[in-house]
KOLTINU-763336 format. One record per atom (N, C-alpha, C): y, z, x; residue in three letters. Coordinates in steps of 0.1 Angstrom, whole numbers, plus 2048, in hexadecimal, padded with zeros to 3 digits. Each point is the difference from the previous one (the first is absolute). Layout:
REM residues N
YZXALA/...
REM end
This chain:
REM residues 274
CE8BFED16UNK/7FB7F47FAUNK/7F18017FEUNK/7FA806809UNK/7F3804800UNK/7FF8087F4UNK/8068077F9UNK/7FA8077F1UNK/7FE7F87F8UNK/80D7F5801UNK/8047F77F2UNK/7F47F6803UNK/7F67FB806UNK/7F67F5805UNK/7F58087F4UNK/7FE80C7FEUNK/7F48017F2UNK/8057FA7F4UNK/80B7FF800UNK/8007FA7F0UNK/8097F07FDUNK/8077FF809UNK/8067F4808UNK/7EF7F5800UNK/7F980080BUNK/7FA7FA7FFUNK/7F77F97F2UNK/7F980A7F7UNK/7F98017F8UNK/8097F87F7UNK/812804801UNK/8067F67F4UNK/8007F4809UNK/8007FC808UNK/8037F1806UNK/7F17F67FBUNK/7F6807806UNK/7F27FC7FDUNK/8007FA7F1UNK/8048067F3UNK/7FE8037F4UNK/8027ED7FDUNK/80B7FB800UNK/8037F37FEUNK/7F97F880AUNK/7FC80280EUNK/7F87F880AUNK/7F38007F9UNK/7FE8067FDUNK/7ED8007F9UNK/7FF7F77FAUNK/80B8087F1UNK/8007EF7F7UNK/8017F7802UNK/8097F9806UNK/8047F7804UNK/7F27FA80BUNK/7FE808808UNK/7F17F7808UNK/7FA8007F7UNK/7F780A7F5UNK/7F68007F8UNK/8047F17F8UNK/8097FF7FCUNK/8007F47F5UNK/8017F380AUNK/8027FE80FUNK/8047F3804UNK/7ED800803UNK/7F580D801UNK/7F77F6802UNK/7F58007F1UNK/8068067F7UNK/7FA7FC7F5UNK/8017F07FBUNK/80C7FD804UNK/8067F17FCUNK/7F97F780BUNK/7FC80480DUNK/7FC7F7804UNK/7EE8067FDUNK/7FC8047FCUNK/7F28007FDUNK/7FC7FC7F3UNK/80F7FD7F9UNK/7FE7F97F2UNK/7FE7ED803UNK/80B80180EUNK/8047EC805UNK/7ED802806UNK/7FB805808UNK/7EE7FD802UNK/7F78047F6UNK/8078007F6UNK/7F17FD7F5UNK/7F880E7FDUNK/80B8087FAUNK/7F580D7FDUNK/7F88037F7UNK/8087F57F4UNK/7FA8017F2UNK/7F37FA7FBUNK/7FA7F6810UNK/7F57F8800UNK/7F480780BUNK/80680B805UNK/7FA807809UNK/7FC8127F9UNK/7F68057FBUNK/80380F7FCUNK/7FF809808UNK/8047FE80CUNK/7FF80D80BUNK/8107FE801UNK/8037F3802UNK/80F801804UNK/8078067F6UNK/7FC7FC7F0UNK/8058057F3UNK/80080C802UNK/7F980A805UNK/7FE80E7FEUNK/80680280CUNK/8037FB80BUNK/80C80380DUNK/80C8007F7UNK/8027F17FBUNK/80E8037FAUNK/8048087F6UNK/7F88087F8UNK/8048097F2UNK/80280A80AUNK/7F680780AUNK/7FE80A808UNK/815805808UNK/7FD7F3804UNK/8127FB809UNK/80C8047F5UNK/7FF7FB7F2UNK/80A8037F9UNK/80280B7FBUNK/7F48067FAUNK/800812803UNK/809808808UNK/7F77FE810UNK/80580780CUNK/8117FA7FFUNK/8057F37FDUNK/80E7FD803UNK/8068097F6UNK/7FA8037F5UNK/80C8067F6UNK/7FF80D802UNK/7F6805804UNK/7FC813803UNK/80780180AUNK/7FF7F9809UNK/805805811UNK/8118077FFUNK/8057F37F9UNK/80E800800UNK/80880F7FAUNK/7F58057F5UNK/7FF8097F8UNK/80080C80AUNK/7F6801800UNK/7FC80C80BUNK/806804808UNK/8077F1807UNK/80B80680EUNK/80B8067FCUNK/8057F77F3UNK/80C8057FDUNK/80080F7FCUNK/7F48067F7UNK/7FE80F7FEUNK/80380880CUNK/7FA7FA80DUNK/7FF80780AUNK/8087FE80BUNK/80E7FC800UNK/80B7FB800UNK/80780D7F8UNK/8017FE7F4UNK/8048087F8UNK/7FF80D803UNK/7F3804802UNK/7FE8117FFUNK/805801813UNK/7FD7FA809UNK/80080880BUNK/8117F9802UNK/8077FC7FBUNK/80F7FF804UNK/80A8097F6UNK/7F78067F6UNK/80980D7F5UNK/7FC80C808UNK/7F1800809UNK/7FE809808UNK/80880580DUNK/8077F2805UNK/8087FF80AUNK/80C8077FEUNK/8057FD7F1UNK/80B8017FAUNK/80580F7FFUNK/7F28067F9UNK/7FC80E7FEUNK/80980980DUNK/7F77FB80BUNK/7FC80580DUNK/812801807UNK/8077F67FFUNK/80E7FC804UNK/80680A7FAUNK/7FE8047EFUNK/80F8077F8UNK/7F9810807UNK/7F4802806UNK/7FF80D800UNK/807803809UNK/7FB7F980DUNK/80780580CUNK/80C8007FEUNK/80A7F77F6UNK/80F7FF800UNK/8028117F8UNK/7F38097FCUNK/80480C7F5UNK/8007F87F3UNK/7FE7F97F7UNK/7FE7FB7F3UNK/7F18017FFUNK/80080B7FAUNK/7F58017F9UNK/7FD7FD7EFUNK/7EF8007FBUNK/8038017F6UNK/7FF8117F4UNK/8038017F8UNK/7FD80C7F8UNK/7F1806802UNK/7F67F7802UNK/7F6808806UNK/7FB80680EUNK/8057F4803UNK/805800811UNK/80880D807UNK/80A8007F2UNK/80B80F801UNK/7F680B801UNK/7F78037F7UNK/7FF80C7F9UNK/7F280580BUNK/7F67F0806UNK/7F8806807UNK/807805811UNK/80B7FA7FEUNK/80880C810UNK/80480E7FBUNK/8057FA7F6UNK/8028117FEUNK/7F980A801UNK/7F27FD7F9UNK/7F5807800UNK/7FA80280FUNK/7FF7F7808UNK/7FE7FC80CUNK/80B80F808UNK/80A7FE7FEUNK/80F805808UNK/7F78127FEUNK/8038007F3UNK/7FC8107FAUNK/7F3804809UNK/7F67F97FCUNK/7F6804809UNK/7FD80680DUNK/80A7F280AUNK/80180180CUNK/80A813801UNK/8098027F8UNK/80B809804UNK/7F78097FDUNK/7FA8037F6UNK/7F280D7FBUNK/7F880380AUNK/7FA7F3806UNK/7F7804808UNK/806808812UNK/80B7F9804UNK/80780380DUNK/8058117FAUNK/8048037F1UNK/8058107FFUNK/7F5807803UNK/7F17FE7F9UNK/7F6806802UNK/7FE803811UNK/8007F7807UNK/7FB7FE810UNK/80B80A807UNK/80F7FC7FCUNK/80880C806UNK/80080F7FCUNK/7F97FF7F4UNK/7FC8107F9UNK/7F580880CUNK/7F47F5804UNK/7F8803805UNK/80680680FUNK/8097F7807UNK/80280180BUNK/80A80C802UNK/8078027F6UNK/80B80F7FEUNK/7F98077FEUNK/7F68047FCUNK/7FA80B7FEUNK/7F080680FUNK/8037F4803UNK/7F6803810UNK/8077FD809UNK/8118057FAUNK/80B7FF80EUNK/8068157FCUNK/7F68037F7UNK/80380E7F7UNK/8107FC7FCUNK/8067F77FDUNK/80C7FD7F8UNK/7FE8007F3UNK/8098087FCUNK/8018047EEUNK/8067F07FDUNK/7F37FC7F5UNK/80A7F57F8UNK/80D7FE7FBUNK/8047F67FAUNK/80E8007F9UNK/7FF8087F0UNK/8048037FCUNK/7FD8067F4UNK/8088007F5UNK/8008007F3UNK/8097F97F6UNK/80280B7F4UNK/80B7FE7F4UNK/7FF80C7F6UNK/7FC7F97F6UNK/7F68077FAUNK/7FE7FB7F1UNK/80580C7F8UNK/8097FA7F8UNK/8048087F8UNK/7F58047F7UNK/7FD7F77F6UNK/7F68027F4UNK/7F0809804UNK/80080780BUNK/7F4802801UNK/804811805UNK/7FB8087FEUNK/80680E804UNK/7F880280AUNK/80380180EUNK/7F680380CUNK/7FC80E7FDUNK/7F580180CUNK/7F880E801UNK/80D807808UNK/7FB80D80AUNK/809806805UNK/7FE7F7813UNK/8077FC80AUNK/7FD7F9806UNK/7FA7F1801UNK/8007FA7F0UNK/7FC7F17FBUNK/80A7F8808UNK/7FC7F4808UNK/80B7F9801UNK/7F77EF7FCUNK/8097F97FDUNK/7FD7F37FDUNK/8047F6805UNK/7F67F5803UNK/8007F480BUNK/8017F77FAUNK/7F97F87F7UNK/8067F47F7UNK/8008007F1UNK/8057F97FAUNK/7FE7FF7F0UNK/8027F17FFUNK/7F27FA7F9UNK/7FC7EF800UNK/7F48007F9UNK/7FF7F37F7UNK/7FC7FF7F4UNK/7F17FE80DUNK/7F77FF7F6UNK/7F0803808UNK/7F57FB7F2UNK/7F47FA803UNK/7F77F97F8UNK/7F88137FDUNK/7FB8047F4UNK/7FE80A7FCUNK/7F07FC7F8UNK/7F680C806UNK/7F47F97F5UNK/7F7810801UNK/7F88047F8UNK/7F8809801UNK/7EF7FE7FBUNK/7F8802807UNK/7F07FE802UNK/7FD80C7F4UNK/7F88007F5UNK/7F68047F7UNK/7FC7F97FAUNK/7F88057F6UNK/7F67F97FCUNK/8058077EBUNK/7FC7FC7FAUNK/8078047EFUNK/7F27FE7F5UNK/8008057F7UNK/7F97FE7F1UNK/8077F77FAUNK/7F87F27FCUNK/7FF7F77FCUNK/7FD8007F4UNK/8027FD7F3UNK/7FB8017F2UNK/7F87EE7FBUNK/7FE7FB7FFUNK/7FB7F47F7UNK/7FB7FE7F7UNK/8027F97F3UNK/7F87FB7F1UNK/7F57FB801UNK/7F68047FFUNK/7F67F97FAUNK/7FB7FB7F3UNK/8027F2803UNK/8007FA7F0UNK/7ED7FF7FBUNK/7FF7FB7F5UNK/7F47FD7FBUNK/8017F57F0UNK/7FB7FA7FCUNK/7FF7F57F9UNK/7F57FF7F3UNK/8017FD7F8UNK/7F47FD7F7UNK/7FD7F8800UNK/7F77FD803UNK/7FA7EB7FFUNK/7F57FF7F3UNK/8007F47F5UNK/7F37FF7FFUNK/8057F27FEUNK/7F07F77FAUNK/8067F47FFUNK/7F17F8808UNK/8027F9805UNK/7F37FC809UNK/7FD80980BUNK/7F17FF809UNK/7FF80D809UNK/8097F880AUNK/8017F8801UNK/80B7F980DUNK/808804800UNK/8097FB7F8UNK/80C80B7FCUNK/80380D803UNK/7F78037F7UNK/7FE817804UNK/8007FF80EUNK/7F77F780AUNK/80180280FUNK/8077FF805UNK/8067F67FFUNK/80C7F9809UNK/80880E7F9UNK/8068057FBUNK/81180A7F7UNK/7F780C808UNK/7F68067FCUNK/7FE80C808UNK/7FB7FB814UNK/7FE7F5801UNK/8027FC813UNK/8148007FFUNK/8087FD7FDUNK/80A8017FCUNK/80880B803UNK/7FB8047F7UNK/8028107FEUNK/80180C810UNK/7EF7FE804UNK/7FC806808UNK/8077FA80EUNK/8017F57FEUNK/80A7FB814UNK/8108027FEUNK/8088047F2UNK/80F8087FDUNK/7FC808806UNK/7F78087FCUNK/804811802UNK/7F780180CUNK/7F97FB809UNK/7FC80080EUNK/80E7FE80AUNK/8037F47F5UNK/8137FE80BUNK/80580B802UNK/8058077F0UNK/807809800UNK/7FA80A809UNK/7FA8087FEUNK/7F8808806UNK/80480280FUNK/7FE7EF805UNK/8007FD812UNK/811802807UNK/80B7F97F4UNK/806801802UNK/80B8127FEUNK/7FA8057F7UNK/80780E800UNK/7FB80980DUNK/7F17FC806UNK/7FB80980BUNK/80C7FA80FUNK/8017F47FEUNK/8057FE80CUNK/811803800UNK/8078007F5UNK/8098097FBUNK/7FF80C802UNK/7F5808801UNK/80280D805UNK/7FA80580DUNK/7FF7FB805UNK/7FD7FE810UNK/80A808809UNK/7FB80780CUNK/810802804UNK/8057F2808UNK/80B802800UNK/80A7F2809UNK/80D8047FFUNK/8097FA808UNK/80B800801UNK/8087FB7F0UNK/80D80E7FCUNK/8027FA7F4UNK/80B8067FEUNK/80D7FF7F5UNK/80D802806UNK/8067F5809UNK/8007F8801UNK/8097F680AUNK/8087FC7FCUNK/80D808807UNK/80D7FC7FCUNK/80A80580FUNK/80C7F97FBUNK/80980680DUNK/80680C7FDUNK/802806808UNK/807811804UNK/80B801808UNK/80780B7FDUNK/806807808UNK/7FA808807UNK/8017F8812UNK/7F780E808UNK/80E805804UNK/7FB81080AUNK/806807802UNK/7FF80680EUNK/8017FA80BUNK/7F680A80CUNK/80780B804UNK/7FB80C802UNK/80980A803UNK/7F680A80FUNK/7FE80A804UNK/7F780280AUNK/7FB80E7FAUNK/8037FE7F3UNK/7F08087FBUNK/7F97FD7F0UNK/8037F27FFUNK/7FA7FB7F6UNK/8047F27FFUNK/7F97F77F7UNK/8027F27F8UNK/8057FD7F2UNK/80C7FB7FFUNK/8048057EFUNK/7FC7F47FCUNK/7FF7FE7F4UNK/8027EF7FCUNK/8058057F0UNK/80B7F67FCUNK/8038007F3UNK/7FD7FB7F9UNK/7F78027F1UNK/7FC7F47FAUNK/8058057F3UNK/8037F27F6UNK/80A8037F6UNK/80A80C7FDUNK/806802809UNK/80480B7FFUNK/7FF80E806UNK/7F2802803UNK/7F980C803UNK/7FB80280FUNK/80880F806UNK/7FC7FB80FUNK/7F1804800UNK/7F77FE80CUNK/7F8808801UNK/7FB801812UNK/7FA80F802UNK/800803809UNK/7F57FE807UNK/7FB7FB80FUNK/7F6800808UNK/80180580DUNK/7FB80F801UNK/802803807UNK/7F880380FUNK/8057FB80CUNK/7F680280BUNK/7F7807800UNK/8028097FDUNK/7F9811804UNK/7F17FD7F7UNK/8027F77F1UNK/7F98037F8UNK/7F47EF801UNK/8047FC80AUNK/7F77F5807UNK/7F7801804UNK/7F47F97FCUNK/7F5801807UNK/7FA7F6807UNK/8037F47FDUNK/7FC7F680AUNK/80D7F47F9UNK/7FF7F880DUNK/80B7F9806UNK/7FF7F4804UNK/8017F27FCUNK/7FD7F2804UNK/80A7F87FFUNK/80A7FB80DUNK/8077FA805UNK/7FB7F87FFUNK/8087F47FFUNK/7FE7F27FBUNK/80D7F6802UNK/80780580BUNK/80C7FC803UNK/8037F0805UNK/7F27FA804UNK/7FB7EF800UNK/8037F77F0UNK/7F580B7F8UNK/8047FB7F2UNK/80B8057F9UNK/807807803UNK/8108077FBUNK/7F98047F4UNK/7F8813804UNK/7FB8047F5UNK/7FC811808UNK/8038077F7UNK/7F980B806UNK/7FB8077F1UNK/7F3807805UNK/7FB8097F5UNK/7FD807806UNK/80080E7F6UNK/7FF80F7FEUNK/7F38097F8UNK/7FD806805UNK/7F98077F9UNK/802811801UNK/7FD8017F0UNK/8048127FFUNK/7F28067F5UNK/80580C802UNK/7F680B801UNK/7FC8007EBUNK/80D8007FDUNK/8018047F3UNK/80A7F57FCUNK/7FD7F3801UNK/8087F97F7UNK/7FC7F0806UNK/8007F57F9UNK/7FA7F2803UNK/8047FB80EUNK/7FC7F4806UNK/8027FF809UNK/80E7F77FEUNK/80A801807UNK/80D7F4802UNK/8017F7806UNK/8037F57FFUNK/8027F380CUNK/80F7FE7FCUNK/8087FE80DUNK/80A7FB7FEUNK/8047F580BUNK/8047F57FCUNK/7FB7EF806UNK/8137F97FEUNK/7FD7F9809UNK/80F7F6800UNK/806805811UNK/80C7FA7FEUNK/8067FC80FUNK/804810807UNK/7FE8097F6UNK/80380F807UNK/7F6807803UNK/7F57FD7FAUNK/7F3806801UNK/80080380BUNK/8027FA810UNK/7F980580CUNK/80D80C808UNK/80A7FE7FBUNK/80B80E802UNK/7FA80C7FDUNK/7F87FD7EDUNK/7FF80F7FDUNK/7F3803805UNK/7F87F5803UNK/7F4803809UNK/80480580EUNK/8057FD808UNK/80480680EUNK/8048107FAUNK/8068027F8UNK/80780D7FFUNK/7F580A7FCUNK/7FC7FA7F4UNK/7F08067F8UNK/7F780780CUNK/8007F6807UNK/7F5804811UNK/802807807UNK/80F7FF802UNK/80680E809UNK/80180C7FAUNK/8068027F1UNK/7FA80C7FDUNK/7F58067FDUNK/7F87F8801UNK/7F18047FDUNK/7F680580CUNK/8007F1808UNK/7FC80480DUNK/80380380CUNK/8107FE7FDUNK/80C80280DUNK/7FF7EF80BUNK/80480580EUNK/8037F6809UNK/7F27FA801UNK/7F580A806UNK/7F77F4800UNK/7F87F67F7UNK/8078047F5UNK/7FA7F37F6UNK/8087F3800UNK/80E803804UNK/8097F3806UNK/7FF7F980BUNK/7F880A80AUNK/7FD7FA80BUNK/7EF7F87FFUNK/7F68077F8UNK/7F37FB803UNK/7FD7F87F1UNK/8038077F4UNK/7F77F27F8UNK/8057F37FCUNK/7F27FD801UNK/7FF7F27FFUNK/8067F97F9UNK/8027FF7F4UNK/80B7FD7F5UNK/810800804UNK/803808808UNK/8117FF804UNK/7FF7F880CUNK/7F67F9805UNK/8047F980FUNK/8037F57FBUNK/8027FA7FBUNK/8097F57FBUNK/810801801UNK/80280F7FDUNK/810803804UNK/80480280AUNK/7F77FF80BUNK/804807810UNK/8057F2805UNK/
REM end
């Protein structure tokens, strides 16, 4: 009963308001308001508040008893389609992140993971393979930018001429600002992939095309398994980030072959899995 009293109440009030508001507008009309201008501006003031109040409660009645309502079909499991889709995402997450933590803990129990067949992918000689799950894909450089520079003829009055060549000159300053910052390095390629983890490389498929990252060819390494993201860096080729609910699996794995046990036991980035 105690739940139903936020919105219960607020609707009972809704009609009591009015109802007082108008019995003392009528009696401040029987003592003479209209001959009085403080009372006159009590009573316009009164009829206001009588017709807002009613208003208001009833809003707030409304929203916190659909809220009630909400709150009732969940626990019964009736959700709605958004409601659906953010457990789901919720569900996925939670199960990504507990595989990651048990990756960590089989492998500083020296227990060989579970391991899976991919067909479509031709292993090395001793390749074996741990998951295949879609993964956020992006790569860091920087590119050659091209832009138009326009120019104008003015004649006519010297105002004119000024203003078309000021004109002129703040386009192609735009342009200019905007093609430098277009070629900037940043993250670029953002799309979803096919990753691949295996224990001597990172595959990811994109349109079609696998491509290979391989440990050995690693040079630095940033786990980011808080923000479900890990990036790579290589010797001879851009840097990779690969981001979403699997990121911190292929990060635990990435670590181990790179730096072995004590990188699962000491940095800082994986103590969130312990």
């Amino acid at each position: 009963m105690a739940r139903h009293r936020r919105w219960i109440v607020p609707l009972v009030l809704a009609p009591v308001s009015y109802v007082a508001g108008m019995l003392v507008v009528t009696l401040l009309d029987h003592v003479g308001a209209d001959d009085n201008l403080g009372l006159g501006f009590l009573q316009l003031a009164l009829v206001l508040v009588t017709l807002g109040a009613p208003v208001v409660l009833l809003l707030l009645a409304a929203t916190r008893g659909h809220a009630h309502y909400r709150s009732r079909r969940r626990t019964q499991g009736h959700l709605t389609k958004a409601e659906q889709a953010a457990a789901q995402v919720e569900g996925a997450s939670r199960r990504a992140w507990d595989e990651a933590r048990a990756l960590r803990a089989a492998l500083l129990r020296h227990e060989p993971p579970p391991t899976m067949q991919v067909w479509d992918v031709v292993p090395y000689d001793g390749e074996v393979f741990f998951c295949d799950v879609p993964a956020g894909y992006a790569r860091f450089y920087g590119t050659d930018v091209t832009y138009t520079q326009t120019s104008g003829f003015f004649f006519g009055r010297p105002s004119f001429v000024l203003a078309g060549l000021a004109a002129t000159a703040i386009g192609n300053a735009a342009s200019r600002n905007a093609a430098r910052r277009a070629a900037q390095k940043q993250w670029r390629e953002h799309t979803i992939c096919r990753l691949v983890v295996s224990n001597r490389r990172l595959l990811t498929q994109i349109g079609g095309r696998w491509l290979s990252f391989h440990y050995a060819g690693m040079t630095a390494i940033y786990p980011e398994p808080a923000g479900w993201a890990l990036v790579c860096q290589f010797s001879d080729a851009e840097p990779l980030m690969l981001s979403g609910h699997h990121a911190p699996f292929a990060a635990v794995m990435t670590m181990f072959m790179t730096h072995g046990e004590d990188a699962l036991l000491g940095h800082p980035a994986l103590a969130p899995l312990v």
